[in-house]
N, C-alpha and C positions, 0 to 999 in steps of 0.2 A: 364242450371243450374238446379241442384236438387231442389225444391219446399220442402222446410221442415215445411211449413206451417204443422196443422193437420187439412185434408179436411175434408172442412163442412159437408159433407155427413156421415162423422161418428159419428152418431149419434142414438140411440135405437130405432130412429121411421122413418116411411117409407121416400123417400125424396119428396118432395113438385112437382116436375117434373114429369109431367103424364105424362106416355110411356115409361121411363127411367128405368133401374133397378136400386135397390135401396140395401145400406146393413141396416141388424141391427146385433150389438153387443150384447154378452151375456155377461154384465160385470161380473155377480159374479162368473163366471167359467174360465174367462179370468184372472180375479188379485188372482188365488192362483195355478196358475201352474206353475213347474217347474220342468226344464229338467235335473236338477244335474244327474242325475242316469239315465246311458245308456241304450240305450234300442236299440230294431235290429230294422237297416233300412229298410231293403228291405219290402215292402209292400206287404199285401196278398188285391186282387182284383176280386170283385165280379161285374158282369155285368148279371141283370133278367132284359128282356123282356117280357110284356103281349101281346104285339103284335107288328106289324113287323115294324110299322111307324105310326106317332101321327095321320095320316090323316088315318088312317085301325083300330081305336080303335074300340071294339064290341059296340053294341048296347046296351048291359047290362051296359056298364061303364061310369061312369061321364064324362060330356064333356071335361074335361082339365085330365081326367085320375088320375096318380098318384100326379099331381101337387094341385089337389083339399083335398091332405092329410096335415092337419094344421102341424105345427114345431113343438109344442109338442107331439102331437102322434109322430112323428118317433126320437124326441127328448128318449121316452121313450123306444123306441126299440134302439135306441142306449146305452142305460144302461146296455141291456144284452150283446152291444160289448165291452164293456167297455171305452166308449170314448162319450166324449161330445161336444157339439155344442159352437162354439165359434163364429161366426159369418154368416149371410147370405145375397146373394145376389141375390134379386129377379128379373126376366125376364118372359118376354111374355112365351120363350119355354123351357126357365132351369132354375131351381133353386139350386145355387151353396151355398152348407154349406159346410167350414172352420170347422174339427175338431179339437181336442185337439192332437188326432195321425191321420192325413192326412185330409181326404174330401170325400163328398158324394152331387151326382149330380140329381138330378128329373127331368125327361123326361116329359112328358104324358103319354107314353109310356113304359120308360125304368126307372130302378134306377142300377147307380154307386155307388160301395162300397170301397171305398180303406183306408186300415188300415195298420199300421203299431205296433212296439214293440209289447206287448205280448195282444195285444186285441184278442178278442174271436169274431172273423167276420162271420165265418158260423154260431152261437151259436143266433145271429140275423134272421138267414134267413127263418127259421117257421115264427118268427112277421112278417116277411113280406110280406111274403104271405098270412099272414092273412089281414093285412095292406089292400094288395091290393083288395081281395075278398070282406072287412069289408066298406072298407073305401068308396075305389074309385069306388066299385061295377063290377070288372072284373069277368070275366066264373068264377067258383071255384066247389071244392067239398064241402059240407056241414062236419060241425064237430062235433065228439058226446065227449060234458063233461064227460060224464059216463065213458069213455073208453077212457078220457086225450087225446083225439083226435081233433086238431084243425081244424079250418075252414083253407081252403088253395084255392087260388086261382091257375088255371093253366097256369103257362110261357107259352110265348111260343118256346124260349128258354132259355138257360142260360149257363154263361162263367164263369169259377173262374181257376184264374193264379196266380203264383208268383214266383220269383226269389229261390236258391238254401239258405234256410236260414245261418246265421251269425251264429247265437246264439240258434240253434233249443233244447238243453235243458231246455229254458228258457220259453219256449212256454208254453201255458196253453190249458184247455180242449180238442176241435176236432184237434188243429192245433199242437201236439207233433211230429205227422210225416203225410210226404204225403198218406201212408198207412192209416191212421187215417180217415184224410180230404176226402178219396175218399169215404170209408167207411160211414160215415156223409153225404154227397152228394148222397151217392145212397140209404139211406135211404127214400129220399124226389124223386129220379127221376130215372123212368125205361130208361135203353137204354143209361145211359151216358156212355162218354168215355174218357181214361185218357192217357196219356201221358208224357212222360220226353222230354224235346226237349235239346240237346246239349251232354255233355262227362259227362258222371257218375261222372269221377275224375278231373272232370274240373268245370268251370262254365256252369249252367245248367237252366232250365226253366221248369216249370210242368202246366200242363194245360189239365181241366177235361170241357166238354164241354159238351150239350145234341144236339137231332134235333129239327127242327123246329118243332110249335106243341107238345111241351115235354109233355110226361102223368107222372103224380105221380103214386109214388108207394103206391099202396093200403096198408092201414093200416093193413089189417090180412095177409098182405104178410110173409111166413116166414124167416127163415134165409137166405137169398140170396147168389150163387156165389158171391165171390167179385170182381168189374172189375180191370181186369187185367190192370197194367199199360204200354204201349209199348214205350220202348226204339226209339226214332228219331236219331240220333247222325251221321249220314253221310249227307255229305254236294252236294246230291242228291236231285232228286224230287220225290215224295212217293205219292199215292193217298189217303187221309182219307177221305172216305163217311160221308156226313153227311146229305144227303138228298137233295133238293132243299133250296136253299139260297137264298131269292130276292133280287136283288138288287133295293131296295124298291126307287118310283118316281123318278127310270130316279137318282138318285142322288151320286155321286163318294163317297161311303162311307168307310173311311181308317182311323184308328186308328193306331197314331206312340205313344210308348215307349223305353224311354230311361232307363238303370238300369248300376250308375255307383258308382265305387269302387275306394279307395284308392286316394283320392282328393290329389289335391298339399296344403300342410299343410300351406304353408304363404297363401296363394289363399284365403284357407277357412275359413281366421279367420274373413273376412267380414261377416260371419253368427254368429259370436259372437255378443252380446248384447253391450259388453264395447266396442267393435272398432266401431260399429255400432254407436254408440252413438258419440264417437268421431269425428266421420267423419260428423254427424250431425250436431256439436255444431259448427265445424269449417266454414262450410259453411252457416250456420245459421249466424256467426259476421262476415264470408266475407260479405255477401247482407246488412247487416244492415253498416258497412261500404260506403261500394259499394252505398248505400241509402246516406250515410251522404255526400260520398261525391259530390253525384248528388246534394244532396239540397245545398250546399254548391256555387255549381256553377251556378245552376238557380239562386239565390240569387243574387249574384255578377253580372249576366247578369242583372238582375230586377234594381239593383244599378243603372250600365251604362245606362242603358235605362232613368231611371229617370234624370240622370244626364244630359245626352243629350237633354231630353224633357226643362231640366229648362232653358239650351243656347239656345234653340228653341224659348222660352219668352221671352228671355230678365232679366230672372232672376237668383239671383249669386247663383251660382255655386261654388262658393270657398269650397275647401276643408277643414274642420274646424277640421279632422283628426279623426270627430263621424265614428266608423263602426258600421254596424250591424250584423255581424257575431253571429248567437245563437249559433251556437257548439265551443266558443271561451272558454270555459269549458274544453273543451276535448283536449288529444293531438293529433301530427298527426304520431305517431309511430307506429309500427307494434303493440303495445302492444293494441289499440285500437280495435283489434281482441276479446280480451276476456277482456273486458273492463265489470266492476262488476256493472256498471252502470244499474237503473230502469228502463230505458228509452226504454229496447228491451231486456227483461231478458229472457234466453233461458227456451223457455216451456219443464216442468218437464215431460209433455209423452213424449220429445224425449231422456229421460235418465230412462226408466223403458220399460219391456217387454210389449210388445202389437202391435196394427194396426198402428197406429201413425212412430212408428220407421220402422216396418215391410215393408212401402211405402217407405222409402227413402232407404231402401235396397233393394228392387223393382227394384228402378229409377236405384241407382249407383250401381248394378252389372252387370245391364245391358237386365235383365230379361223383364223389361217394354218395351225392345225394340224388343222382339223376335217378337212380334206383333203389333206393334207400332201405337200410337195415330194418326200418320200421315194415317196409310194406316187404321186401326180403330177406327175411332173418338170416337163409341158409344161403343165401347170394355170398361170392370170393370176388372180390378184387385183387390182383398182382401188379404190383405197381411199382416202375424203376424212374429214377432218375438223371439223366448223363452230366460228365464235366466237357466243358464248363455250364451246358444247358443241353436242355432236349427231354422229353417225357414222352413214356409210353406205359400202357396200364392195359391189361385184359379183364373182362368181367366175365365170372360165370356165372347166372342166375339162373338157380331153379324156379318153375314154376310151382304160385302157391297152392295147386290142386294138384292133388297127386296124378299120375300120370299125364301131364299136359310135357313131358319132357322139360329140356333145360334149354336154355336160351345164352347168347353171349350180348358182349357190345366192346368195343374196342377202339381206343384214343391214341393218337399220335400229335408228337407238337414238336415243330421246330421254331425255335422263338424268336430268331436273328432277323432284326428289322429289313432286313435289303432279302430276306427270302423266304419270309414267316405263311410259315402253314402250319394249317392242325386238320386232323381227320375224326370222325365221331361213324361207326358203324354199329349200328344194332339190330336183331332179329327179335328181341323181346315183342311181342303182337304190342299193338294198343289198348288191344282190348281186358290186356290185364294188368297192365299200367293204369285205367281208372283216369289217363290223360288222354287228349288228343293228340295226333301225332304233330300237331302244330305247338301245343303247348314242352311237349319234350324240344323241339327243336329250339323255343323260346328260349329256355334253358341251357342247352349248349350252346348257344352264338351267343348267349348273356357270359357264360363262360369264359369263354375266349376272343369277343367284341372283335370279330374280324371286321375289314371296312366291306369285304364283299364275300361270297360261299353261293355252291350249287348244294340241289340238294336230289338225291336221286332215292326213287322209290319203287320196291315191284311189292308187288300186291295181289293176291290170290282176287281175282271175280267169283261174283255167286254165279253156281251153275247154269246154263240157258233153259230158260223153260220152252219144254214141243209141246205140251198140251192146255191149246188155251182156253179149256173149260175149268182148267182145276184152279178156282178162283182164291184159294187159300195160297197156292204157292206164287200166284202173280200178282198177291195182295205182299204178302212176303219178299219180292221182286220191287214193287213198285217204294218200300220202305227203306231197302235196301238203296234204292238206288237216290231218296230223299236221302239220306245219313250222309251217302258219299257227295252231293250237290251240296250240304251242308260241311264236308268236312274240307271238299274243294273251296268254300267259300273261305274257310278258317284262315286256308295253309295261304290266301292272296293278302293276311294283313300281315303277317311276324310284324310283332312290335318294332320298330327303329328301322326299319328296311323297308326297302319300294321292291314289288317283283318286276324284273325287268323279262324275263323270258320263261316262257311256260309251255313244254315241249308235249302232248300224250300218244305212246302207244299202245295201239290193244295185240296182244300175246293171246293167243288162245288158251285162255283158263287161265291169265296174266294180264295187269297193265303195268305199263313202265311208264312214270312220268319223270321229269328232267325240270328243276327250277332252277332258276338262276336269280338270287339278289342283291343290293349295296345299300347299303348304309344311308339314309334320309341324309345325311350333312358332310358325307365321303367327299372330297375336293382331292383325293389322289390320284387322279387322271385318267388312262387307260389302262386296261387292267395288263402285268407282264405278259405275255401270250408264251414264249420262246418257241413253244411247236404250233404253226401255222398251217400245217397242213400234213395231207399221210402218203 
């Protein structure tokens, strides 16, 4: 049963539980948002590394890295994305903020950026490298005010993706076109490289990436080639250099994305506010029910008990027809469901947008369960929900062995039939899920039954073997590379979907594969494109 309690944990100040993560709410930017006026789903996503793994941070940098950067300093660089902090969820190795448009994640090492509607997300990314050089004290170049030239710390590398936009007229500053945003990116970094992954005239992916060790581009740089973007769109394997990629401590490191379109329109009205709330209230006066009538029965057993005790004495026992029945007030009809009674009046945060309701649409979509409290006790979900619709939820999950670190996963949903999107990202490996990455995926497009979704995948490779007498480790090689031909074969059935497009490339010490599917009985035509090209 859904819990519609409002957990005691939400609340503005840390929780009382050493070692635990903890959220706090930002109430006065949480009670005056609102999602009446549509805005594009599909999220643009920023991924800066200073270094390659929390345990390789430089010597110049504060022990905890970026995580030693207080919430309003990056509160204030979120100003120039245009999005604000709704809530946070504090851990030993991530710190999960809940934005107003999507979420952002703190490493040590790394910071997650992901925005949605018409925020300005690269328009952030100078503060943050200042951020990082200022704050947490990573390598950096020095900056001269005189010549409006910031202090900048140097990545060491850096990813920025996003889906083929909805609504790309509506976009504001660097993000009006992909030609724009590459533009903007290569101002700040020498040697990146860009990319379309998919069908020009289809559903599509772009993604501008640097090497490891990125150098900035010197400020007296002048007007630069611009980099070229190269078309990916065959469903081949291609090489993109990108230098040496570690596969840092031994650790399986794979980032899955989901990006899905055209939801089943009864499905999604559970991301509405008002059904949300109904589905609340209703289950809310089943348990208080469910409660009376438990009391009810203990009672009545307490009665017989007593009764029996008095024939045990020797004393009468006559029935003198007293009962003691306290809910003899009440009646016993269905109507005691929504009974206007003081005695269990349903709490007003579960009839208003916020964290409160945002959890029991957590619980009853089903989303609490991708990762579940059974298999992660000490896993947080922060979970909001907008008026009149709209849902967003971050996950932090610790891994269940100790030092495997913590992992996220993170959901956005816009529900409105004429522009429905939902996003599903996780770093949690597979391999401590106990699932296949096919069967999580089953699970979220069960979810939220889009008519079509990509799904994008990096994936750490096993090492190359140079020595081919050492018959243990290309015995070791050749099983590995069985599991992946078997897990390739998995991800070609998703139950209720046809794969229409199946993109690989190999990354050194990476693969990036790009899938594209629709729904076996989908009759919605061509899919919206609105950006057709970069």
């Amino acid at each position: 049963m859904v819990n519609t309690d409002i957990p005691k944990h939400y609340t503005a100040s840390p929780s009382s539980f050493s070692g635990t993560s903890h959220l706090t709410i930002n109430r006065d930017v949480a009670k005056d948002l609102d999602s009446t006026n549509v805005f594009e789903g599909p999220e643009k996503l920023l991924e800066v590394w200073f270094s390659a793994s929390p345990a390789s941070l430089p010597a110049s940098a504060a022990p905890h890295g970026l995580k030693i950067v207080s919430s309003d300093t990056w509160k204030e660089m979120l100003d120039l994305v245009n999005c604000q902090v709704l809530s946070i969820v504090e851990s030993e190795h991530v710190d999960a903020y809940l934005l107003s448009e999507s979420s952002m994640f703190v490493f040590p090492h790394k910071l997650i950026l992901k925005t949605c509607g018409t925020t300005t997300l690269l328009s952030g990314l100078p503060r943050i490298l200042e951020i990082a050089a200022l704050a947490a004290g990573f390598p950096h170049v020095v900056g001269n005010p005189v010549n409006s030239i910031a202090t900048a710390a140097t990545p060491y590398r850096v990813f920025y993706s996003r889906k083929n936009f909805l609504f790309p007229d509506l976009q504001r500053g660097p993000h009006r076109s992909w030609r724009d945003e590459v533009k903007s990116l290569d101002k700040l970094f020498l040697g990146g490289s860009a990319y379309m992954i998919g069908k020009m005239n289809g559903e599509h992916w772009y993604l501008y990436l640097t090497e490891p060790n990125t150098v900035l581009t010197p400020p007296a740089t002048p007007d630069r080639t611009e980099t070229e973007t190269k078309i990916l769109d065959l469903p081949t394997v291609g090489a993109v250099s990108m230098g040496q990629i570690d596969n840092v401590d031994g650790e399986h490191d794979e980032t899955l994305e989901l990006l899905m379109t055209d939801l089943e329109e009864e499905n999604a009205k559970q991301f509405y506010l008002e059904h949300a709330s109904a589905v609340a209230e209703g289950r809310h006066f089943q348990r208080a029910h469910k409660a009376r009538m438990a009391a009810q029965t203990y009672l009545k057993t307490i009665n017989e008990c007593d009764l029996e005790n008095m024939s045990l004495h020797g004393n009468d026992c006559t029935d003198n027809g007293d009962t003691h029945d306290v809910f003899s007030n009440t009646s016993s009809d269905s109507s005691e469901f929504y009974s206007s009674d003081d005695e269990d009046p349903f709490p007003t945060e579960l009839t208003t947008e916020g964290h409160a309701l945002g959890t029991v649409v957590s619980e009853c979509s089903g989303l609490a369960d991708v990762y579940s409290a059974s298999k992660y006790p000490a896993a947080r979900i922060d979970a909001y929900i907008f008026s009149p619709c709209g849902f967003s939820a971050n996950g932090v999950v610790p891994a269940v062995q100790a030092g495997d670190g913590t992992h996220y996963f993170t959901v956005h949903v816009t529900p409105e039939p004429h522009c429905s999107y939902a996003s599903f990202e996780t770093n949690v490996p597979s391999r401590q899920t106990g699932k296949e990455t096919a069967e999580v995926i089953e699970q979220v497009v069960n979810i939220f039954k889009p008519g079509r979704f990509s799904v994008t995948l990096f994936e750490a490779k096993p090492p190359e073997i140079w020595d081919e007498n050492d018959l243990d480790a290309l015995a070791e090689l050749k099983a590995a590379e069985r599991q992946a031909a078997r897990k390739n074969a998995r991800m070609e059935s998703i139950k209720g979907y046809r794969r229409v497009d199946r993109i690989v490339h190999d990354l050194e010490g990476y693969e990036l594969v790009f899938r594209y599917y629709e729904r076996w009985d989908w009759e919605g035509g061509a899919p919206r494109l609105g950006e057709v090209a970069y």
